[in-house]
Residue frames as qw, qx, qy, qz and C-alpha x, y, z in Angstrom:
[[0.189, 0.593, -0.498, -0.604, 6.42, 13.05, 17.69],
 [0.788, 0.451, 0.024, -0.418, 5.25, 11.03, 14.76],
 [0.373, -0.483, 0.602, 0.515, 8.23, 9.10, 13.81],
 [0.605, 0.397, 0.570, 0.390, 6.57, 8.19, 9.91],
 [0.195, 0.927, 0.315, 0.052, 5.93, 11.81, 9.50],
 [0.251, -0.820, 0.481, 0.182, 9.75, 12.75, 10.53],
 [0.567, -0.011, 0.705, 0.426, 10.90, 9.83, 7.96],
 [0.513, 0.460, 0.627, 0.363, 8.65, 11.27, 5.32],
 [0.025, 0.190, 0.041, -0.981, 8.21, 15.28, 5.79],
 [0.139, -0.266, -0.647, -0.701, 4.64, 14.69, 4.88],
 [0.379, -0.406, 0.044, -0.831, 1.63, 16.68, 6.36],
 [0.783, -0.253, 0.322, -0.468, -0.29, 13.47, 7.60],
 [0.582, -0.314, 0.710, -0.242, 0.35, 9.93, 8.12],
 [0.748, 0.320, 0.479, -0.329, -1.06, 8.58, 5.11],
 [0.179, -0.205, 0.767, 0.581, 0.78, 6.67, 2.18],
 [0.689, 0.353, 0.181, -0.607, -0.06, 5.32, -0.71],
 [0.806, -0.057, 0.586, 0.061, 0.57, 1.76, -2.28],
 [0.067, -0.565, 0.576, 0.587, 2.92, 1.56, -4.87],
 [0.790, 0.447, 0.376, -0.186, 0.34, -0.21, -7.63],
 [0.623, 0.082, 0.724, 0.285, 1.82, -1.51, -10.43],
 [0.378, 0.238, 0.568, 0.691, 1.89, 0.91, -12.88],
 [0.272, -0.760, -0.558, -0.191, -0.69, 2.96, -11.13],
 [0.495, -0.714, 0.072, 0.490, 2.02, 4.74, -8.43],
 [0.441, 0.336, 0.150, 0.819, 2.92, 7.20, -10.84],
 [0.207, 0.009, -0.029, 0.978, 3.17, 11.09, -11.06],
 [0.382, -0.504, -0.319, -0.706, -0.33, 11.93, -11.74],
 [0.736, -0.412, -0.533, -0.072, -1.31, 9.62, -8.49],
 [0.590, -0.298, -0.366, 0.655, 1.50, 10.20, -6.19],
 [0.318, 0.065, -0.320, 0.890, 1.70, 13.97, -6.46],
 [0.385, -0.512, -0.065, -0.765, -2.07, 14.60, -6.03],
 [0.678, -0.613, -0.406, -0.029, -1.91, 12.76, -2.85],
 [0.649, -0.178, -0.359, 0.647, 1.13, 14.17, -2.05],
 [0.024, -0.363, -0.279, -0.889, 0.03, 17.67, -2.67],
 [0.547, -0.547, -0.412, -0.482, -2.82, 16.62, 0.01],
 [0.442, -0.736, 0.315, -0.404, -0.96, 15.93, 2.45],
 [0.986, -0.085, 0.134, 0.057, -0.33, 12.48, 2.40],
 [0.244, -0.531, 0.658, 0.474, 3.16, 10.88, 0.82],
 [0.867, 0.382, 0.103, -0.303, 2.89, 9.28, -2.43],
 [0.620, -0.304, 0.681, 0.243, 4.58, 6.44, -3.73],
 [0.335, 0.564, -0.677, -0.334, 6.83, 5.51, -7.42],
 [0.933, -0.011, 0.328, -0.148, 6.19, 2.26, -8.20],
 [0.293, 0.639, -0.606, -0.373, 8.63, 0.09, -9.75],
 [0.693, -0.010, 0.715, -0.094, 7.12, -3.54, -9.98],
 [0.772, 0.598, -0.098, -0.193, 6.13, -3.03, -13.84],
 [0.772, -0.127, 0.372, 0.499, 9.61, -3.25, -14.69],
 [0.578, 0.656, 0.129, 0.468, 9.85, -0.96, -17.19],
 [0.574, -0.438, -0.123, 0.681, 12.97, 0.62, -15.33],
 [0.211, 0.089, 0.215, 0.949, 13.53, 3.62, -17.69],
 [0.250, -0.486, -0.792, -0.270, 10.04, 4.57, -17.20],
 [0.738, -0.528, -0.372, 0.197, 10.17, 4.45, -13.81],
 [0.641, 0.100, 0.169, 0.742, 13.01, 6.37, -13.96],
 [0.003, 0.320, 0.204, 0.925, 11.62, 9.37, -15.48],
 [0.566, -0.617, -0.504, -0.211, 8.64, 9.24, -12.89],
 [0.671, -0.462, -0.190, 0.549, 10.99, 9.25, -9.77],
 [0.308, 0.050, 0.135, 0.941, 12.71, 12.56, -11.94],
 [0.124, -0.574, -0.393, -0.708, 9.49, 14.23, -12.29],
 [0.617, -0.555, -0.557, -0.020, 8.56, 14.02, -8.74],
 [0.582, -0.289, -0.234, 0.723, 11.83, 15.31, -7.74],
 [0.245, 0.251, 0.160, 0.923, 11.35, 18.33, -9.89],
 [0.234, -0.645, -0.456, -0.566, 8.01, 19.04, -8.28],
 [0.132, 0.365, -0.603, 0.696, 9.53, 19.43, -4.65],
 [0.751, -0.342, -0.002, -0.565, 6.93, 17.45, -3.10],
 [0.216, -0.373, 0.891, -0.145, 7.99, 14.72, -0.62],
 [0.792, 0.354, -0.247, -0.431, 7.58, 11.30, -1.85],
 [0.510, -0.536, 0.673, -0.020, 8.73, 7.95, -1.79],
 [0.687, 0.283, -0.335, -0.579, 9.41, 5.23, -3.75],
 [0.832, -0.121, 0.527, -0.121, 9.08, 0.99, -3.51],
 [0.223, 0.435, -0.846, -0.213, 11.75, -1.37, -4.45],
 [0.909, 0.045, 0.043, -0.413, 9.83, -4.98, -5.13],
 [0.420, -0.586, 0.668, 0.184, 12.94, -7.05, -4.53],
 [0.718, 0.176, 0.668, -0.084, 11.54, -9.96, -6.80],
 [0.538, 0.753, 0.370, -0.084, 10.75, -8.10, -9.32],
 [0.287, 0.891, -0.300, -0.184, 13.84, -6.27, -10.31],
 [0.893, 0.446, -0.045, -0.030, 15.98, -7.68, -12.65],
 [0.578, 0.119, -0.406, 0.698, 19.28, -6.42, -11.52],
 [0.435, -0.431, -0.362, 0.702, 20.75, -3.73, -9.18],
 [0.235, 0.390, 0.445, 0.771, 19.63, -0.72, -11.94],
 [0.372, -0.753, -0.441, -0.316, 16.89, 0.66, -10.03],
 [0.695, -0.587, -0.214, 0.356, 18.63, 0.32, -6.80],
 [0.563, -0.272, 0.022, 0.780, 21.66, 2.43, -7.79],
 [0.001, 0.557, 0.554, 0.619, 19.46, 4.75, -9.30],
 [0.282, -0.814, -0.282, -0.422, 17.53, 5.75, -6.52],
 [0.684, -0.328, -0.150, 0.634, 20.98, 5.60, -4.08],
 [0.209, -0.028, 0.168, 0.963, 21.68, 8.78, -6.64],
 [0.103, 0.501, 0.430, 0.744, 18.68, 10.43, -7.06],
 [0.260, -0.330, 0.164, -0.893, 17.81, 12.34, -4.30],
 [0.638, -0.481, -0.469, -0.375, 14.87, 10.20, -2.99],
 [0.110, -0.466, 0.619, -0.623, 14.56, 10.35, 0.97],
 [0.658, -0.147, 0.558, -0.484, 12.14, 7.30, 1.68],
 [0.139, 0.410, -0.869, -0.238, 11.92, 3.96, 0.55],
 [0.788, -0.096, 0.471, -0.386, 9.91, 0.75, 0.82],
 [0.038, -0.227, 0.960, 0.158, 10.89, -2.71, 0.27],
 [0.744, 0.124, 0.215, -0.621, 8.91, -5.46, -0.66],
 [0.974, 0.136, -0.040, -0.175, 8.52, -9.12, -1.79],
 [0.884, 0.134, -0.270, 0.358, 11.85, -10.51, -0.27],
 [0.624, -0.680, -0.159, 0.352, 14.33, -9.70, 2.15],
 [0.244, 0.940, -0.125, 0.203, 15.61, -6.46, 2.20],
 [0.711, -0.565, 0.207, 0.364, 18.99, -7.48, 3.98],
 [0.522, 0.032, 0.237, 0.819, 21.38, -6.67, 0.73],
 [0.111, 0.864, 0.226, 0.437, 19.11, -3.21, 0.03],
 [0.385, -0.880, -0.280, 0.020, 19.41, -1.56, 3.69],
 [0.634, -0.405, 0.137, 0.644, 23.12, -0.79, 3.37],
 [0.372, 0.128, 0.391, 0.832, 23.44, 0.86, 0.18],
 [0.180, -0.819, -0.487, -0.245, 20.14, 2.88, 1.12],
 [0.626, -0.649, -0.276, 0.332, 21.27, 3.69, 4.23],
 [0.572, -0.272, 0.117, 0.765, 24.51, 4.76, 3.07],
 [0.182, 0.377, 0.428, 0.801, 22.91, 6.92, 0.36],
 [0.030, 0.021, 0.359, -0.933, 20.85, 8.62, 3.57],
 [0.597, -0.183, -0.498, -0.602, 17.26, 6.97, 2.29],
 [0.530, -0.181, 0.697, -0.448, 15.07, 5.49, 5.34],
 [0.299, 0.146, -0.889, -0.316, 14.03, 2.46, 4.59],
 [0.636, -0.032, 0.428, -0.641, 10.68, 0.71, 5.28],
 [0.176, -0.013, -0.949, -0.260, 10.30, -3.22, 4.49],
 [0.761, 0.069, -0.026, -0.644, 6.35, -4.91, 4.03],
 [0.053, 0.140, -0.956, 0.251, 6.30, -7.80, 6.01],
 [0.686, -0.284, -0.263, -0.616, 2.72, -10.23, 6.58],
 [0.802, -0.380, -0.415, 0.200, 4.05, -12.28, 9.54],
 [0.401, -0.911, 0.039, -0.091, 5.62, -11.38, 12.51],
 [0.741, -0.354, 0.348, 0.452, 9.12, -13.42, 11.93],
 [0.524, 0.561, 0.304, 0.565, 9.50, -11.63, 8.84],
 [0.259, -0.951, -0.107, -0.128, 8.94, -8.47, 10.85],
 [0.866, -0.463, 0.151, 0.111, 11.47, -9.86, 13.22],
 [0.721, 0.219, 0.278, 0.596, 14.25, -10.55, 10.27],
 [0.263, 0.766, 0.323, 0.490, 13.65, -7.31, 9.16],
 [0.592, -0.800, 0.065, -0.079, 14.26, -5.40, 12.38],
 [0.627, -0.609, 0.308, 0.376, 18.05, -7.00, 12.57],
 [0.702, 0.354, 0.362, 0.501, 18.64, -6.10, 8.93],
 [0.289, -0.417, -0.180, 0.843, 18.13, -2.62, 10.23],
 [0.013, -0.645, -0.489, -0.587, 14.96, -1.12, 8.37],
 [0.052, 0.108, -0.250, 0.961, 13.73, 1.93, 10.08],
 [0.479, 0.170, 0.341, -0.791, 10.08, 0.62, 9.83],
 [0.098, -0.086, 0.960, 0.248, 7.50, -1.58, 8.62],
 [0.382, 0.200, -0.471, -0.769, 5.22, -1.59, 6.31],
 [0.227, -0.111, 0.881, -0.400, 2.49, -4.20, 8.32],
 [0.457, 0.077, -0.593, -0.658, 0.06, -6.24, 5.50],
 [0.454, 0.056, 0.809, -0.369, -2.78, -7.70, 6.39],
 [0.344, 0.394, 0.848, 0.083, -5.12, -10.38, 4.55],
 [0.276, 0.730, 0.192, -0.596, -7.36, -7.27, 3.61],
 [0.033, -0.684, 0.316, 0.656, -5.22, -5.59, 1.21],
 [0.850, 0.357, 0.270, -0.279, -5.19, -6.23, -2.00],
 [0.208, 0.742, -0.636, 0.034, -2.51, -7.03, -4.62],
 [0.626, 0.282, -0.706, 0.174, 0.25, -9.78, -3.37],
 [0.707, -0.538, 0.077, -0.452, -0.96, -11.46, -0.77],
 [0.175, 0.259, -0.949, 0.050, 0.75, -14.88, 1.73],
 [0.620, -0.117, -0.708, -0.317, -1.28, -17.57, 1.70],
 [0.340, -0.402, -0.752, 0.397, -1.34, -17.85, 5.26],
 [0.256, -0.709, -0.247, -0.608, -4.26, -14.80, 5.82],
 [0.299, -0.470, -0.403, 0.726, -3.36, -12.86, 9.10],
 [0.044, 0.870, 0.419, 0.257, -5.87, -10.06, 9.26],
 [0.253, 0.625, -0.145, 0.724, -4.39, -6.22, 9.90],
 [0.422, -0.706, 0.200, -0.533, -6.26, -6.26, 13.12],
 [0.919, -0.288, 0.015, 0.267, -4.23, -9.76, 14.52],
 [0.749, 0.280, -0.117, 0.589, -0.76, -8.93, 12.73],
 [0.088, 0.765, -0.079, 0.633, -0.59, -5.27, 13.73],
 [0.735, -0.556, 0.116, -0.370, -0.91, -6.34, 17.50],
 [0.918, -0.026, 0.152, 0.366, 1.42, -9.72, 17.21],
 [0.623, 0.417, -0.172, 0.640, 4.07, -7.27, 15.67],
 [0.409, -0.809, 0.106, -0.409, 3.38, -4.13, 17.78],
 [0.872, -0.489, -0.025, -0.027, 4.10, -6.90, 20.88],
 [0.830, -0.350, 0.243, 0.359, 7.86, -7.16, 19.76],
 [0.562, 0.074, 0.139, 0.812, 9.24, -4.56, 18.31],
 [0.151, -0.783, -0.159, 0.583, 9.25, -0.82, 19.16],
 [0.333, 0.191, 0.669, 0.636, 9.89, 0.06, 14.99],
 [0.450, 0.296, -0.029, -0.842, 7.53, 3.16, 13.41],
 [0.345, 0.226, 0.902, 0.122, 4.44, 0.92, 11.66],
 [0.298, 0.349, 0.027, -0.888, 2.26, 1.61, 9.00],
 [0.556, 0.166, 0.739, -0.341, -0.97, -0.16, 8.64],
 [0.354, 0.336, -0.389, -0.781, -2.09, -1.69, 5.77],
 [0.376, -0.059, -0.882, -0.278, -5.13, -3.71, 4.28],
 [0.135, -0.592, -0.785, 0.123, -8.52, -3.39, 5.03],
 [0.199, -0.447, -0.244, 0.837, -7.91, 0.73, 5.58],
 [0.165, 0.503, 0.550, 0.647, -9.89, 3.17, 3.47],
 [0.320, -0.842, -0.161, -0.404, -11.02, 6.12, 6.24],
 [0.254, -0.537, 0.537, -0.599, -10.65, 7.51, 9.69],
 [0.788, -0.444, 0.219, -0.366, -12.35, 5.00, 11.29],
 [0.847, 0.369, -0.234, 0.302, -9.62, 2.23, 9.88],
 [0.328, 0.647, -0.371, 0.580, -6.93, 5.04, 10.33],
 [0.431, -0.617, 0.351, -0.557, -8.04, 4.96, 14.21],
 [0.946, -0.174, 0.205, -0.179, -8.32, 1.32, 14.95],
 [0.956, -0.164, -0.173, 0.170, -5.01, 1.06, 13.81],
 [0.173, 0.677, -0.331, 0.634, -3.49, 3.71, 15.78],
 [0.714, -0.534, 0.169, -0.419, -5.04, 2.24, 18.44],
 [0.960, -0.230, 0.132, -0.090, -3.38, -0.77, 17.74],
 [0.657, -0.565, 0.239, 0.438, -0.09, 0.57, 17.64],
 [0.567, 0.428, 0.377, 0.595, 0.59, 2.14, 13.99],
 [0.173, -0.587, -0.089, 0.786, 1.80, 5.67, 13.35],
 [0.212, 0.331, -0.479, -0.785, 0.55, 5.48, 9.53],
 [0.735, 0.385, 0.549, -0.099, -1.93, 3.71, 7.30],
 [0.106, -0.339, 0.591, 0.725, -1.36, 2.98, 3.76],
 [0.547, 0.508, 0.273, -0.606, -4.22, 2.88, 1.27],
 [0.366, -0.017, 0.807, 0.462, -4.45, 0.74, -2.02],
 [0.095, 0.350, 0.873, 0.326, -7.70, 0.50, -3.03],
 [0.015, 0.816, 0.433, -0.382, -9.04, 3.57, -2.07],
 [0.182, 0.668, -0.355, -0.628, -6.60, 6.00, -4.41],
 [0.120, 0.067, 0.863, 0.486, -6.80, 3.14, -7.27],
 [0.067, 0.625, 0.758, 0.173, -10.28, 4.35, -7.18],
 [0.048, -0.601, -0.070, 0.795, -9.56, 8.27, -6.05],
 [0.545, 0.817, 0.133, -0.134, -10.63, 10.82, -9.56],
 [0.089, 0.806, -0.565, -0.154, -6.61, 11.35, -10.22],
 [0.572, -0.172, 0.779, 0.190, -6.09, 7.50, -10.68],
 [0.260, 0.405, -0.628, -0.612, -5.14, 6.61, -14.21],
 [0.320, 0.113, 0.890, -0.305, -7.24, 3.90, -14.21],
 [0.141, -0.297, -0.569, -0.754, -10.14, 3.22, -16.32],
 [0.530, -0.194, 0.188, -0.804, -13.35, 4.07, -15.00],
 [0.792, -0.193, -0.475, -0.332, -14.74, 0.67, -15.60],
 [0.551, -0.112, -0.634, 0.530, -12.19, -0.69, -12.65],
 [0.047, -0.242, 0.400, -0.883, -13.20, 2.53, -10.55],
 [0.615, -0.211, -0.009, -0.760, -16.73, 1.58, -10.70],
 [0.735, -0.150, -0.660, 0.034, -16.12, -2.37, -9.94],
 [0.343, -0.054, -0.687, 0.639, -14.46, -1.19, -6.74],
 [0.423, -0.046, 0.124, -0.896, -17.62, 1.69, -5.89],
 [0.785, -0.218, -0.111, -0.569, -19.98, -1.19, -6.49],
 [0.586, -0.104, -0.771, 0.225, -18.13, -4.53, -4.80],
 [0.691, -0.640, -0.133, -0.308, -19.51, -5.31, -1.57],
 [0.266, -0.808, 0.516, -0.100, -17.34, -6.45, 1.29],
 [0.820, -0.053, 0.568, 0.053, -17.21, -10.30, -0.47],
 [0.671, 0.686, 0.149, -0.239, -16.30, -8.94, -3.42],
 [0.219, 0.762, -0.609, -0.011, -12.99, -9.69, -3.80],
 [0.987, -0.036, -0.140, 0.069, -10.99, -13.87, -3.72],
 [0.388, -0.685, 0.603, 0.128, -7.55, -14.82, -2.41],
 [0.933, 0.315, -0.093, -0.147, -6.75, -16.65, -5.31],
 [0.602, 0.585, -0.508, 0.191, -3.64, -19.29, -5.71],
 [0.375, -0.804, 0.363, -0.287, -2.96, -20.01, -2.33],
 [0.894, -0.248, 0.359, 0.105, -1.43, -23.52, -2.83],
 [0.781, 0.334, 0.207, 0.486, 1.32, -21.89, -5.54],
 [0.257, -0.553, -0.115, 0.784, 2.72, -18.58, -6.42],
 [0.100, 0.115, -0.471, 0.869, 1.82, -15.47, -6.27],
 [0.000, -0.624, -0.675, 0.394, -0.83, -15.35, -3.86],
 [0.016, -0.080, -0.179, -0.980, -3.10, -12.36, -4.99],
 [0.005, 0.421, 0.585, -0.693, -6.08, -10.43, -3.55],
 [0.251, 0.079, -0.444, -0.857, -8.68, -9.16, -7.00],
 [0.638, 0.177, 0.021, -0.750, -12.31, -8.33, -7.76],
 [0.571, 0.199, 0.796, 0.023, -14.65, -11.21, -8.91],
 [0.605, 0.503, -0.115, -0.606, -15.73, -11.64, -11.89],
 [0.938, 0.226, -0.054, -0.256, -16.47, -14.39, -14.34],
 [0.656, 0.481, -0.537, 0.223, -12.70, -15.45, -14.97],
 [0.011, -0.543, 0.685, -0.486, -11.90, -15.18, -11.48],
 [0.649, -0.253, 0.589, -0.409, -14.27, -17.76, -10.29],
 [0.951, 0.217, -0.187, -0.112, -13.77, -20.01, -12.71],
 [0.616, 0.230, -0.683, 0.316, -9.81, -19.85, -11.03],
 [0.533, -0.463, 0.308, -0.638, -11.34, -19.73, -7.59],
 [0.982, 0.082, 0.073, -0.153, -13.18, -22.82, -8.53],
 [0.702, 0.564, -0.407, 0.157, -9.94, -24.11, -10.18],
 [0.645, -0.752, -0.028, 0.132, -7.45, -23.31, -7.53],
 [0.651, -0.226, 0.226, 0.689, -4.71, -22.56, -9.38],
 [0.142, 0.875, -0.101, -0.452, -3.69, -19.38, -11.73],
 [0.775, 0.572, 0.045, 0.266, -2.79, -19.69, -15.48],
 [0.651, -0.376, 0.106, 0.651, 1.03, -18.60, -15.49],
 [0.130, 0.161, 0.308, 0.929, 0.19, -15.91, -18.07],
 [0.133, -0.702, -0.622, 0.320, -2.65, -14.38, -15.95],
 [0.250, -0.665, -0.041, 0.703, -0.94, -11.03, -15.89],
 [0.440, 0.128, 0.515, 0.725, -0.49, -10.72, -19.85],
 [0.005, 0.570, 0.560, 0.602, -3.60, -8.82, -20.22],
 [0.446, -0.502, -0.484, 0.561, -3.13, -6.73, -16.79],
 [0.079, -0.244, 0.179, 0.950, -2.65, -2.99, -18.93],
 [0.202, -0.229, -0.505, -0.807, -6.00, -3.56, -20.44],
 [0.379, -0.626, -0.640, 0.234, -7.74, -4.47, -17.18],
 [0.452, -0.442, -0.275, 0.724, -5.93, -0.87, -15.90],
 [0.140, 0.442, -0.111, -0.879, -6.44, 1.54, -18.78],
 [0.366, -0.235, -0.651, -0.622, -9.05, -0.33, -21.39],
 [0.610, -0.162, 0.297, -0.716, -11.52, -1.16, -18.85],
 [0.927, -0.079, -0.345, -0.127, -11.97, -5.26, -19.56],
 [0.472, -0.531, 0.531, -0.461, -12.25, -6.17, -16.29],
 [0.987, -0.043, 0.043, -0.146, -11.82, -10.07, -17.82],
 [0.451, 0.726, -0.517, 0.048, -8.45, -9.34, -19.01],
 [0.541, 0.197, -0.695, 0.430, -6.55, -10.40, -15.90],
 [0.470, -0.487, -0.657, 0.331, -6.83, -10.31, -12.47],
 [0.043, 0.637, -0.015, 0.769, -8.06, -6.60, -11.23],
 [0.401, -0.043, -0.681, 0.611, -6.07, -6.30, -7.62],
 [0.280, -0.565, 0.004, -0.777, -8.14, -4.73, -4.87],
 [0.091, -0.074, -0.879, 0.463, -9.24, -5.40, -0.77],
 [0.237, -0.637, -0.733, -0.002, -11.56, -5.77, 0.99],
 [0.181, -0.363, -0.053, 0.912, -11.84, -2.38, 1.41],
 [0.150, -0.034, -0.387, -0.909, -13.72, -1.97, -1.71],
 [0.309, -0.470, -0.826, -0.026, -16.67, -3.00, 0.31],
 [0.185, -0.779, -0.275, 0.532, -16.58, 0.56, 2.17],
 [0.064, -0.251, 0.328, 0.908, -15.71, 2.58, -0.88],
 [0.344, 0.670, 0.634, -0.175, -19.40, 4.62, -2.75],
 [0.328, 0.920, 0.178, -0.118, -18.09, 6.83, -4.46],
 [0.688, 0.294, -0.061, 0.661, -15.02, 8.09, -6.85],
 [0.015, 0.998, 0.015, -0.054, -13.68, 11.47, -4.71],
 [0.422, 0.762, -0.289, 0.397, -10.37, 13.21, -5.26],
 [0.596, 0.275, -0.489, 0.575, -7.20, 12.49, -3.76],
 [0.089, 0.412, -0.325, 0.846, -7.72, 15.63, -1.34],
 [0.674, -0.358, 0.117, -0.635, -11.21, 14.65, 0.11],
 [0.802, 0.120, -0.585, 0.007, -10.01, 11.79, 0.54],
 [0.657, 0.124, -0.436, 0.603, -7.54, 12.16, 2.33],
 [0.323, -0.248, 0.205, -0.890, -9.25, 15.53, 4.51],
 [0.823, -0.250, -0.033, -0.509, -12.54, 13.81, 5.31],
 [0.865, -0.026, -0.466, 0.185, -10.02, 10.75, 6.47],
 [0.301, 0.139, -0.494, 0.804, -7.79, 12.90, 8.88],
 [0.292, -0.322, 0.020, -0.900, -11.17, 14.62, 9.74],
 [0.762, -0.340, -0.310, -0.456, -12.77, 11.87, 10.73],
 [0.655, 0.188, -0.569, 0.461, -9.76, 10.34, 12.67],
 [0.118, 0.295, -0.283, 0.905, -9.67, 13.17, 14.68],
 [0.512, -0.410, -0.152, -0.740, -13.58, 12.90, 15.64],
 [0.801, 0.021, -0.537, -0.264, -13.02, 9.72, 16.42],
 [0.666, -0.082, -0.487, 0.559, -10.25, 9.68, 18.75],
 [0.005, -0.371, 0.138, -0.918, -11.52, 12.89, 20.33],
 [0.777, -0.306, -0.284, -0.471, -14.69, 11.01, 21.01],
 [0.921, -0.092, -0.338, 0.172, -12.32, 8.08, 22.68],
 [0.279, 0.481, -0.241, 0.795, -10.21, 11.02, 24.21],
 [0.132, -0.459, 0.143, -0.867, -13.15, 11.64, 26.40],
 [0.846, -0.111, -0.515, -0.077, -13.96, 8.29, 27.22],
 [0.676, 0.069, -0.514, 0.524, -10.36, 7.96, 28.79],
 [0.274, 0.283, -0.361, 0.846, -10.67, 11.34, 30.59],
 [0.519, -0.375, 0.106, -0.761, -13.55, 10.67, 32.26],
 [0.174, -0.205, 0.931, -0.248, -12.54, 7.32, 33.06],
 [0.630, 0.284, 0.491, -0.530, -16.41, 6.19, 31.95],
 [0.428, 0.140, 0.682, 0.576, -17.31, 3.99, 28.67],
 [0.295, 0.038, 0.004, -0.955, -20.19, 6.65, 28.39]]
């Protein structure tokens, strides 16, 4: 038995990353609708928003989940919010979920925390999440400065704790989706592949940066301050590459990177991933031609094992 797919009631294994204003209704329910789970974001902040998102979802009876960004919320509003609204899955993020997992819990919500080291794992585990949410360097978005790649961390956690996992960073297909079942995940989560799907609100100009970056096409920028963060090049970004630090009002001009298309505004998040993404396709082929290939894959490696031969 799956144990992410019995936490989420969703068809296949396959989340989707709670972008920043991006992990809305339009996004989440055509992946959920595919099979996948889709995720509410609620890093913007704009709680009342957010809000009405999380209500629309409910009304469409599609399973779903949404992500609490510990940092990022301002008080407990959100939190006691989604205690009452029906939601049945959760993810944490950016700080320790140790005051969340009780009042979740109690409100009958699993809980999944996004951890990039293995003592964070570790914490997380005796705070009594139900699963973890296992970032690697890849991904794109908020990143720690100390780069552990999906295929080291996923292994180094795996090793010490017996927790559902679900892989993220670096993932965009079957072949991903396999390598990191192999290495001990029961899900993959996807950023940069549905920030570029045809249902992402997005402008086109950001869909097509990620369709044409290569697999260098993206910096780790900040890594000697905060917040670390994974985003396309382009002219502004190497000039703070080159710098090494981030203006503190980077983000101001982040809604016109997402829905004007000026891809100088601010920093425009994505992994390395967008080095294996050619094309914009819909949520559904996505997310089919990913389970489809999975399946070829590990059928292929199925017959390996039962014949005991590498072939």
């Amino acid at each position: 038995m799956n144990r992410v797919l019995a936490h989420t009631g969703a068809r296949y294994p396959i989340i989707q990353a709670p972008m920043g204003w991006i992990a809305r209704t339009p996004l989440a329910s055509a992946v959920s609708r595919a099979g996948g789970l889709g995720i509410i974001e609620t890093s913007s902040g704009e709680t009342e928003a957010c809000k009405a998102e999380i209500a629309k979802m409910s009304e469409l009876g599609l399973p779903f989940g949404v992500n609490l960004p510990i940092l990022f919320l301002r008080d407990d509003a959100m939190l006691k919010f989604v205690c009452t609204s029906g939601v049945k899955f959760v993810t944490t993020s950016a700080g320790s979920p140790a005051k969340f997992v009780a009042p979740l819990k109690e409100a009958g919500i699993v809980v999944y925390h996004a951890v990039p080291t293995v003592d964070a794992a570790l914490k997380c585990v005796d705070a009594g999440v139900d699963g973890l949410v296992v970032e690697g360097a890849e991904g794109g978005g908020f990143k720690n400065p100390e780069e552990v790649s999906t295929l080291v961390l996923l292994q180094a956690i795996r090793e010490r704790v017996d927790v559902p996992l679900i892989a993220a960073g670096g993932i965009c297909d079957g072949r991903g989706m396999a390598a990191a079942f192999a290495l001990g995940a029961e899900a993959i989560q996807m950023g940069t592949r549905f920030v570029s799907c045809a249902e992402s609100p997005v402008h086109r100009n950001y869909k097509q940066k990620i369709v044409e970056a290569k697999e260098t096409g993206t910096y780790v920028l900040n890594k000697k301050s905060t917040p670390c963060i994974r985003a396309l090049k382009s002219e502004r970004m190497d000039a703070i590459h080159e710098e090494g630090r981030m203006p503190a009002d980077v983000f101001k001009g982040i809604r016109d990177v997402y829905f004007g298309g000026d891809m100088e505004a601010a920093p425009a998040l994505a992994g390395q991933s967008a080095g294996l993404i050619h094309e914009v396709k819909s949520a559904k082929d996505i997310i089919e031609e990913t389970v489809a290939q999975f399946f070829s894959i590990t059928n292929r490696l199925g017959g390996l094992a039962s014949a005991q031969s590498f072939g």
